[in-house]
MITOR-597065 format. One record per residue: z, x, y of N, C-alpha, C, CB in turn; residue in three letters. Coordinates in steps of 0.2 Angstrom, whole numbers, plus 5000, padded with zeros to 4 digits. Glycine has a CB too. Example, Ala and Ser with C-alpha at 12.3 -4.5 7.8 and 13.67 -1.06 7.14 Angstrom:
# residues 2
503950664972503950624978503950664984504550574978ala
503550644989503650684995503950645000502950704997ser
***
This chain:
# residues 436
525654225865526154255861526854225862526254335862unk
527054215868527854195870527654105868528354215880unk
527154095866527154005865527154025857526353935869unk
526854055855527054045847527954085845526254105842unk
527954105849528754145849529154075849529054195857unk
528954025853529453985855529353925847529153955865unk
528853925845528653885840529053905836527953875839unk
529053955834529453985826530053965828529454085824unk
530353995834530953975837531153895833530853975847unk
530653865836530853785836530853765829530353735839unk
530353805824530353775818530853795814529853785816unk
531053855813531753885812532453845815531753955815unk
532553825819533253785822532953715818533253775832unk
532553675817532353625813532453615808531953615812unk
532353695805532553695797533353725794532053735792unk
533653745802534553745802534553695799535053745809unk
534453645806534853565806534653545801534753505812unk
533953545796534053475789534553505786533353465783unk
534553585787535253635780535853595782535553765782unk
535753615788536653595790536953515788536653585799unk
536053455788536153395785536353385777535653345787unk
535853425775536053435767536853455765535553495763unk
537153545769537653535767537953475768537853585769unk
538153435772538553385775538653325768538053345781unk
538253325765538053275760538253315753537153265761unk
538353365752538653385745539453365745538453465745unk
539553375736539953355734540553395735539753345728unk
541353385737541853405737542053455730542153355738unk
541753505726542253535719542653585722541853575713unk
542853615727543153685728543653705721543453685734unk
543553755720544553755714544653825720544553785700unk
545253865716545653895720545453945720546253905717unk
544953955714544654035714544054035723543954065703unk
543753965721543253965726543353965733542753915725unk
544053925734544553945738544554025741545053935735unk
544854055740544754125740544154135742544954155733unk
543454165737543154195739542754145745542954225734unk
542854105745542554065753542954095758542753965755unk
543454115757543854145764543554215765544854155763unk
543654255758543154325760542454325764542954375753unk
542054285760541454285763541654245771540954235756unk
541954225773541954195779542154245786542454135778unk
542554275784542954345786542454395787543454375782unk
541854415779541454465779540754445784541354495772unk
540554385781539854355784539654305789539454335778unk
540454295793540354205795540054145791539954195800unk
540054165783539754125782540354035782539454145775unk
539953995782540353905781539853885775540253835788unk
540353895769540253865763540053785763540753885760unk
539353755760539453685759539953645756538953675756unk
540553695752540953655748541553635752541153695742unk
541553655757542053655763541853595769542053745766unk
541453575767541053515773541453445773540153505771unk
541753435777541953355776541353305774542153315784unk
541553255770541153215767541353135770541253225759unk
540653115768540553025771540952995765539452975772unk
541352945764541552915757540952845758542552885756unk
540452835754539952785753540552715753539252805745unk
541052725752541352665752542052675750540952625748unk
542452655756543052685760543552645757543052685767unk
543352565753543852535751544052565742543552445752unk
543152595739543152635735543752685733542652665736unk
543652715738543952795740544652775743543552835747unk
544852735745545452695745546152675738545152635746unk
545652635733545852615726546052675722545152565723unk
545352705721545352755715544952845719544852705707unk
544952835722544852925726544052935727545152995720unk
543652965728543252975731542553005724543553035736unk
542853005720542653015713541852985710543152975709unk
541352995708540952925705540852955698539952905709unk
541352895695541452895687540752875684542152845686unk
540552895679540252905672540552895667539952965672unk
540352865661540752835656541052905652540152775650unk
540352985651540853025650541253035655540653085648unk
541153035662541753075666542453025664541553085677unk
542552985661543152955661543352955653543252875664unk
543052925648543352965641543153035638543052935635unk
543653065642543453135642543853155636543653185649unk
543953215632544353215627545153225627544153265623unk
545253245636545953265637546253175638546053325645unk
545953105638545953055638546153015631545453055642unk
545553045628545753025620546253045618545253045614unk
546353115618547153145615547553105618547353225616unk
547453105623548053055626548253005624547953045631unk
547752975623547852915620548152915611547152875620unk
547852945608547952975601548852975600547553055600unk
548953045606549653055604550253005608549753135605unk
549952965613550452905614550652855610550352875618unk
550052855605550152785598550452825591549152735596unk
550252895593550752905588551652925589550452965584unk
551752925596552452905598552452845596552552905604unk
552052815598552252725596552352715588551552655599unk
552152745585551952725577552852765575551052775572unk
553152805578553752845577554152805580553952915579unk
554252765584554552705587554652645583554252695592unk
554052625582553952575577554352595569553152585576unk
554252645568554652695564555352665562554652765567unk
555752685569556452695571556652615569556652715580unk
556152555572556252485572556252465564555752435576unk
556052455562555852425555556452485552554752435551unk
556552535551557152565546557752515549557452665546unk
558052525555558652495559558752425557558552485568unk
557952375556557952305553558152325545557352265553unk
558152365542558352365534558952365534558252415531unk
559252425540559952445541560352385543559952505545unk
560052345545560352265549560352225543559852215556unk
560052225539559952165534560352205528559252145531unk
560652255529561152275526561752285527560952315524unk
561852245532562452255536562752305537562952215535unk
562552365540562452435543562252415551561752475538unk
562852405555562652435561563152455565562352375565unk
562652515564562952605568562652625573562952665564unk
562352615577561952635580562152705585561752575583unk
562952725584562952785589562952835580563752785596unk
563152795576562952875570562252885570563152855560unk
561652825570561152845569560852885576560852805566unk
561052885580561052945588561053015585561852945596unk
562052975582562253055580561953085574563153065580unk
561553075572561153115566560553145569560753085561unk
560153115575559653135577559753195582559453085579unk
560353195584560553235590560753305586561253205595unk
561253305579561153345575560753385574561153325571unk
560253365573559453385569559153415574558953325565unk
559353375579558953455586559553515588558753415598unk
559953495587560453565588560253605583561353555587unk
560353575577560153645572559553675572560153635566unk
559053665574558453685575558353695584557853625572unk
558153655590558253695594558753735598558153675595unk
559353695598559853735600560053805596560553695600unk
560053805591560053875587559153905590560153845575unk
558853885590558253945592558353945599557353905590unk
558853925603558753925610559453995610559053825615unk
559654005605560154045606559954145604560654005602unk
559454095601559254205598558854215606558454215588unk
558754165612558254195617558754245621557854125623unk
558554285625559054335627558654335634559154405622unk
558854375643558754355648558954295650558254345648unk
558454295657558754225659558654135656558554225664unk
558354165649558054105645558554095638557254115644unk
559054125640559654135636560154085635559954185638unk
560154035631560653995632561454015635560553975626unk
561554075637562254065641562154075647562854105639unk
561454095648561454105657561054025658560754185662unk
560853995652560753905655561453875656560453835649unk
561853885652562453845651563053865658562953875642unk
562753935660563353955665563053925672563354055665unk
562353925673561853885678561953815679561053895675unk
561753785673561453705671561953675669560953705667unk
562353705666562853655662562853585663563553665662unk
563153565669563353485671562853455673563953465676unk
562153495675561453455674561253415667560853515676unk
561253455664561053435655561753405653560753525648unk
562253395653562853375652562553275654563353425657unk
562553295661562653225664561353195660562953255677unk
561153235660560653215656560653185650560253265655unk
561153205646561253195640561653145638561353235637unk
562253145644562453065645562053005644562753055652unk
561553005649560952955653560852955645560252995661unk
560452985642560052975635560552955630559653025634unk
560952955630561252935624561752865625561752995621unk
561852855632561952765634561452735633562152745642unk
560952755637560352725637559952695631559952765639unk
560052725624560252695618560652665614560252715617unk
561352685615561752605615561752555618562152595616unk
561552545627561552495628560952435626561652495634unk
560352475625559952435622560152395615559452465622unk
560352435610560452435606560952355604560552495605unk
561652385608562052345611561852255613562252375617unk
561452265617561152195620560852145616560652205624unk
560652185610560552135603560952085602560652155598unk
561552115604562052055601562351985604562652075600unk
561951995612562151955617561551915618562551985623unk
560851955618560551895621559651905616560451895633unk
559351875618558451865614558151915616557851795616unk
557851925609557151955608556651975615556851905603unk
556551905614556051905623556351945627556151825629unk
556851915631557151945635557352035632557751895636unk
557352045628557252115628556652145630557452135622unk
556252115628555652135627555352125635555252095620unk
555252075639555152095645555552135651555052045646unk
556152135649556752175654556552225652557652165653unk
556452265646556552335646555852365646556952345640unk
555352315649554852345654555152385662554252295655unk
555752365662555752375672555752445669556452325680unk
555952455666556052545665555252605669556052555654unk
554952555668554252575672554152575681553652515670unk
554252505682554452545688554852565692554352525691unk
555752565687555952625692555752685691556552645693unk
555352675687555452755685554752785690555252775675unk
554252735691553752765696553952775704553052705696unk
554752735707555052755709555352815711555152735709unk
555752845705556052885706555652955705556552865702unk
554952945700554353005705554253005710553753005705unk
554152945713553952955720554252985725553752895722unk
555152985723555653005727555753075729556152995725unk
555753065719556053125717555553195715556453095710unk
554953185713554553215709554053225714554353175702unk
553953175719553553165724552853165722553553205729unk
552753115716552153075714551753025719552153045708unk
551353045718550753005722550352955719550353045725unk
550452885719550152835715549352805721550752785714unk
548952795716548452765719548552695718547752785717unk
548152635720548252565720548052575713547852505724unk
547452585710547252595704547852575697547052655704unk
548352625700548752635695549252595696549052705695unk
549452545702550052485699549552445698550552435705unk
548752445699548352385695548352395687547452395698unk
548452455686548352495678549152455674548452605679unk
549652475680550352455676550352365674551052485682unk
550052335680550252275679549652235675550352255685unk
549252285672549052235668549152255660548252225671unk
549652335660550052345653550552285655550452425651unk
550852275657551452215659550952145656551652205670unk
550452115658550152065656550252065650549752055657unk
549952125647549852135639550452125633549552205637unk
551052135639551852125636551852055636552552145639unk
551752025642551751945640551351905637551851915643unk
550751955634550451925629550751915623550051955629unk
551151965621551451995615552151945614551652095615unk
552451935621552951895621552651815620553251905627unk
552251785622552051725621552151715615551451715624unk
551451765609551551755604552151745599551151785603unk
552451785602553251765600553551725599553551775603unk
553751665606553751605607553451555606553751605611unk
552651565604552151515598552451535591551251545599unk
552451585589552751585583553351545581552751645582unk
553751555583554351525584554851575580554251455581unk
554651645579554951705577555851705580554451775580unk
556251715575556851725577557151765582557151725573unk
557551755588557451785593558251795593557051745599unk
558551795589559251815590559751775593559251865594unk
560251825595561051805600560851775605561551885603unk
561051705607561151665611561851705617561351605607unk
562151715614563151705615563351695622563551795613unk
562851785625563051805632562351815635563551875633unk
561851775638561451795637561351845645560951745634unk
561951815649561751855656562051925655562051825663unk
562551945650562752015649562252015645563452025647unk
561851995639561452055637560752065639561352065632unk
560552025647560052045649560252095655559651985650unk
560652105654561052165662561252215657562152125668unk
561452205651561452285647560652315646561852265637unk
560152275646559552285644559152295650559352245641unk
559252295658559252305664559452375665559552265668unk
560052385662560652445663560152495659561552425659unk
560152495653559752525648559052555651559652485643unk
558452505651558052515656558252595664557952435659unk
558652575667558652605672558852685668559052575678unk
559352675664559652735661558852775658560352705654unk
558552765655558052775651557452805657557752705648unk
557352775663557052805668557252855672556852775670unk
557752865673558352945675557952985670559652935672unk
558152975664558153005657557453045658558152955651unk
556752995656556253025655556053045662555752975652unk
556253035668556053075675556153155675556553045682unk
556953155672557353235673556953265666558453245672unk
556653245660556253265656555553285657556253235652unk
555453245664554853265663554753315667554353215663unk
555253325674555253395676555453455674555553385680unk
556053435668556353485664555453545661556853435655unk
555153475658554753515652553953535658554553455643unk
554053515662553553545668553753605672553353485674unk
554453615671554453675676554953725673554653655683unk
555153695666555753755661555353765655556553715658unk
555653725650555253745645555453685640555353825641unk
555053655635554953605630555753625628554053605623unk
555853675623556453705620556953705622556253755617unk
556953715628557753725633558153645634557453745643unk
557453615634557653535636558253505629556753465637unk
557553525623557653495617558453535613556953505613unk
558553585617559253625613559753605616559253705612unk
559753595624560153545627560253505627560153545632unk
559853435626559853395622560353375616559353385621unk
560153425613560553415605561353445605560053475599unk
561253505609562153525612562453475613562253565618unk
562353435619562753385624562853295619562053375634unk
562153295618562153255612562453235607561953265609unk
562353265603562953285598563553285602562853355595unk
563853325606564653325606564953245608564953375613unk
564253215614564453135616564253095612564253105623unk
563853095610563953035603564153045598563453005601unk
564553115596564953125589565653105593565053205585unk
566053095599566453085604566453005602566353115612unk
565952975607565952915606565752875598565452905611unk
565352895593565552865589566252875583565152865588unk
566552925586567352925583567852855588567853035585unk
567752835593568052805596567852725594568052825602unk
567152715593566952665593566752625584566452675598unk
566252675582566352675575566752675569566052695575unk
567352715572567552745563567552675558568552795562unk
567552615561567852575555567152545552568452515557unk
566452535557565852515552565552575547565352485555unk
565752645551565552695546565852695539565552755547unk
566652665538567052665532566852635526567552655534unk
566452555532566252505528565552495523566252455534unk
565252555525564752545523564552585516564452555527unk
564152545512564152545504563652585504563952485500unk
563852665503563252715503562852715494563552805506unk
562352705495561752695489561052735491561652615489unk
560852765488560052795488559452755493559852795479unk
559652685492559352665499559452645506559152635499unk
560052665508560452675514560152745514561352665514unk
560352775512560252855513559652865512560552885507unk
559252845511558352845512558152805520557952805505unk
558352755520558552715528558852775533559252635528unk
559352795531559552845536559152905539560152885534unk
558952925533558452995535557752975537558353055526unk
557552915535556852895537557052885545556552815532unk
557552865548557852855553558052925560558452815549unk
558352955556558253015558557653055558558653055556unk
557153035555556553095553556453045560555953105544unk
555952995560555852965567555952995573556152915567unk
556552975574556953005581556953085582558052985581unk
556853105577556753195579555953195578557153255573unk
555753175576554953165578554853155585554753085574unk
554953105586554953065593555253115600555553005591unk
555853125598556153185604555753235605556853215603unk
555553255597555153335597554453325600554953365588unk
553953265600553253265600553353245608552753195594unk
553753195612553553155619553553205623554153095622unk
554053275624554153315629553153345630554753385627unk
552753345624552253395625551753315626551953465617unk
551853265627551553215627551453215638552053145622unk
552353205637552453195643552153275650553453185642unk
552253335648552053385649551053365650552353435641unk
550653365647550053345647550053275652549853315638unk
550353225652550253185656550853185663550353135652unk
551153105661551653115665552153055661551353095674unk
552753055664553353005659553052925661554453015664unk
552752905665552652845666551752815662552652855675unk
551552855663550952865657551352845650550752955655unk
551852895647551852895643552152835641551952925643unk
552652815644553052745644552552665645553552745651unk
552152685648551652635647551052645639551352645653unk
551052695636550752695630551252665625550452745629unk
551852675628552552655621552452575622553652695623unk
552252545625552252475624551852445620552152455629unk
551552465615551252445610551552465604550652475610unk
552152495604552752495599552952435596553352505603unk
552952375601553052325598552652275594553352305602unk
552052305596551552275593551652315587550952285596unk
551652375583551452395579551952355574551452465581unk
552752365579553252335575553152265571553852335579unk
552952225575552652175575551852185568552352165583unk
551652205568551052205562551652245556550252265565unk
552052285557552152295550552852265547552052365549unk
552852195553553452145552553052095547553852095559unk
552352085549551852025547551952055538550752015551unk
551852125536551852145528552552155528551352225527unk
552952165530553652165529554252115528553852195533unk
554152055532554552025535554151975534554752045542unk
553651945534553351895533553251835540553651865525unk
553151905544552951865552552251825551552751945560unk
552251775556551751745556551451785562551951665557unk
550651785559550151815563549851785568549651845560unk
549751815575549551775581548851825581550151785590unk
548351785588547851845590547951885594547251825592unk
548451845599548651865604548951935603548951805606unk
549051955597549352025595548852075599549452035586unk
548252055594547552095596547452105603546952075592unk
547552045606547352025613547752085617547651945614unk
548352065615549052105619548752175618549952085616unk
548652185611548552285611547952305615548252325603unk
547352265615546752295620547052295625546152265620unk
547352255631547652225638547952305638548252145638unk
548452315636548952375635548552435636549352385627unk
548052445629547452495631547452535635546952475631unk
546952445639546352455645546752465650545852395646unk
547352445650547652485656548152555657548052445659unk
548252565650548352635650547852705653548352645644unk
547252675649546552715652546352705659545952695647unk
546652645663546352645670546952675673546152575672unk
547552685670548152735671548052805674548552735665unk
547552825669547452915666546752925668547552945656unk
546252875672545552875674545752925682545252785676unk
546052915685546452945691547052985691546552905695unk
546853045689547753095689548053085697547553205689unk
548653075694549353075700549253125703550353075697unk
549553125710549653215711550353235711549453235718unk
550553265709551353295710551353355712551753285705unk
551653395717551653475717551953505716551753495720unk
551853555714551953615706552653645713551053695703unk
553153635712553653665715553753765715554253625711unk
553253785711553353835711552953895714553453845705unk
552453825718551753845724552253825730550853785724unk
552053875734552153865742551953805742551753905748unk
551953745749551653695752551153695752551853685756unk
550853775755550153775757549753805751549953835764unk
549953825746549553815739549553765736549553865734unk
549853705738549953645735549653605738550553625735unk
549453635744549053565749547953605748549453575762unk
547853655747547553695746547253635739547853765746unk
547753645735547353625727547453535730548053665717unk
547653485734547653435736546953415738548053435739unk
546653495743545953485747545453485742545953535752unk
545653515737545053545731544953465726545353635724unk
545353415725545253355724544953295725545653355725unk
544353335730543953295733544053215738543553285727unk
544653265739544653195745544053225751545753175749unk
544153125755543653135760543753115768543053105758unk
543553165772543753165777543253125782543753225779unk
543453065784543153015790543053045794543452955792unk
542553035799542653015807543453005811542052935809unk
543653065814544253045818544953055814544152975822unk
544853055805545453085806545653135804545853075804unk
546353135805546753195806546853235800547253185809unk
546753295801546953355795547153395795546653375791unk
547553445792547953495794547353555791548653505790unk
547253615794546753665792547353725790546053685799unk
547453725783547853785780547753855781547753775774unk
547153855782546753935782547053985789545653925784unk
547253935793547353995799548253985797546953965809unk
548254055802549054075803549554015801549154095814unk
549553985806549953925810549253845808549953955823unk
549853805803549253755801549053725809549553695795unk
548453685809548353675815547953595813547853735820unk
548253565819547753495818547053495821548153435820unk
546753465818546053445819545653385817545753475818unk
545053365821544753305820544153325815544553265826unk
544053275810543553275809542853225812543653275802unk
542253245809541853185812541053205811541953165821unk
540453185813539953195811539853255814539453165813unk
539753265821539653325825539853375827539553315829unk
540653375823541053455820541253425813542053485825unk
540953415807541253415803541753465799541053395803unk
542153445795542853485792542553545789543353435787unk
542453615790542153655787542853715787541353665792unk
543353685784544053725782544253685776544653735790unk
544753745771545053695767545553645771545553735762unk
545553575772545953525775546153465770545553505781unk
546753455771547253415767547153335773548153445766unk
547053275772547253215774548053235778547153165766unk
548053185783548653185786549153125783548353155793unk
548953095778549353055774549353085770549252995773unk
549453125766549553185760550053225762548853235759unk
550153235768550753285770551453255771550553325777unk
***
């Protein structure tokens, strides 16, 4: 009787250890809810949930690049991917928009470029700043104004230079040179997340950016094959330093927008906008313009350029916050680079550009690294979570914990460090030591 006792004994501990090797081997999904009730059940039953087990990464340079993930053609064109895509080319098509009227307005010797700001900036005051004012609480526009004033003040500076100087630079130096400078807007701006916003990039994602960058010098080459007019010589080192200037101004801009509309609201941004707006470029263009506004021969097709020009830009302001909101500002900015392509195709029916392939070439390049952009979500932490529910939803991300390193275990009192490895593995919510 005590030798068959001892046998069951053995055969039961046999079929612990294969449990204990299976759990080992499952996949990382925790979310927040399962969070939770893993802690009750661990409190009420000792139990150790499989979803809580450190995991082997089958390949560490893998898990390195792009995260611990094994992608499937649906797990990456998922629909929140396509929309994505969808509504960054229809920013671009409102962009495109803004270009082709501005070239009418140029061939008509019409250049105003802070009246056409100051119409757009208009058209959100009356609509959102007036709907920002019937809000009442602390979402009231006089407890923003009394709060925030010289935050959105000095925002709405940044965005309304940031559009003349570009605009400006026209007159000093080429086409090209716009068109490749006023990419660096990208990476500061993935800097100033990283500072500021404390995004977290994978290699993936400068692999993603730099090969939207190729796709621009695709677009620029064909340029230069064409032999498409490329403008002002004059100054060309002041207008490639206005178009540097501009770039950086633009990435300030879409950084504080994209925190605005992630942790205020789409409508707060856009009625502050239009307040500050409006007063600095109705300011600035009384000082700078009054004498081409005087000059200009108003006719039914100016006046159809103007509004088509303003519908654009309020388009544009109104749609990016919920673009940028869904994504991130650097996303988005990388899907606006097919702007010029678009402009570019409806120069070939307008303008009578000469057609490259390299157009087509340049739009797929752009694409495909948009989508290897948004294949891997950034992290950034929701400022309105503790640390430890921010490192919590970090652990549910399926990262993976190697042999010997180090992690913080959120769950107790006082976070505590510990090792992971085969023979204790990580069986607590734990965040990577380079994550904190």
């Amino acid at each position: 009787m005590q030798v068959e006792g001892d046998v069951e004994d053995i055969i039961v501990e046999e079929e612990e250890e294969k449990e204990e090797k299976a759990l080992i081997t499952l996949p990382l999904k925790t979310t927040r809810n399962t969070i939770d009730h893993i802690g009750l059940m661990e409190r009420e039953e000792g139990y150790i949930p499989p979803d809580c087990v450190g995991l082997r990464a089958p390949g560490r340079w893998r898990e390195f690049v792009c995260g611990s993930r094994n992608f499937r053609l649906k797990d990456v064109f998922t629909c929140h991917l396509l929309k994505t895509i969808v509504l960054g080319q229809v920013l671009s098509v409102l962009i495109c928009g803004t270009a082709v009227t501005s070239q009418y307005l140029a061939e008509a010797r019409v250049e105003t470029p802070m009246l056409q700001s100051f119409l757009n900036y208009t058209l959100l005051f009356l609509t959102y700043t007036t709907t920002l004012s019937f809000r009442k609480g602390d979402e009231s526009i006089f407890q923003i104004l009394k709060s925030k004033w010289w935050k959105y003040l000095l925002m709405a500076l940044t965005d309304v230079e940031a559009n003349y100087t570009v605009v400006l630079a026209y007159q000093f130096t080429t086409l090209t040179s716009i068109q490749l400078l006023d990419c660096f807007v990208i990476p500061v701006l993935m800097v100033l997340s990283w500072f500021f916003l404390k995004t977290r990039y994978r290699p993936l994602h400068f692999v993603a950016v730099a090969l939207c960058l190729l796709g621009v010098g695709a677009m620029v080459g064909a340029d230069l094959l064409a032999g498409r007019d490329q403008g002002s010589h004059s100054h060309v080192l002041l207008g490639d330093g206005l178009v540097l200037i501009s770039a950086a101004l633009y990435a300030v801009s879409n950084m504080c927008q994209e925190y605005t509309v992630k942790n205020r609201s789409r409508v707060e941004f856009l009625g502050m906008m239009g307040l500050f707006g409006t007063l600095i470029s109705g300011v600035q263009m009384a000082v700078l313009e009054v004498g081409a506004v005087s000059k200009i021969s108003w006719n039914w097709t100016i006046c159809l350029l103007f509004l088509a020009y303003m519908l654009c830009m309020y388009g544009l302001y109104s749609f990016m916050p919920v673009v940028v909101k869904m994504t991130s500002a650097t996303a988005v900015n990388l899907s606006l680079l097919t702007a010029d392509l678009f402009s570019l195709f409806c120069g070939i029916v307008l303008f009578h550009y000469k057609f490259s392939v390299l157009y087509i070439v340049s739009f797929v390049v752009i694409t495909v690294g948009f989508i290897l952009f948004n294949i891997i979500p950034t992290y950034t932490p929701n400022p309105q979570e503790s640390n430890e529910s921010a490192y919590q939803t970090v652990a549910t991300a399926e990262l993976v914990q190697e042999d010997g390193e180090t992690v913080l275990d959120w769950q107790q009192d006082e976070p505590q460090k510990k090792k992971c490895g085969h023979t204790e593995p990580c069986t607590t919510v734990c965040t990577l030591k380079y994550m904190v």
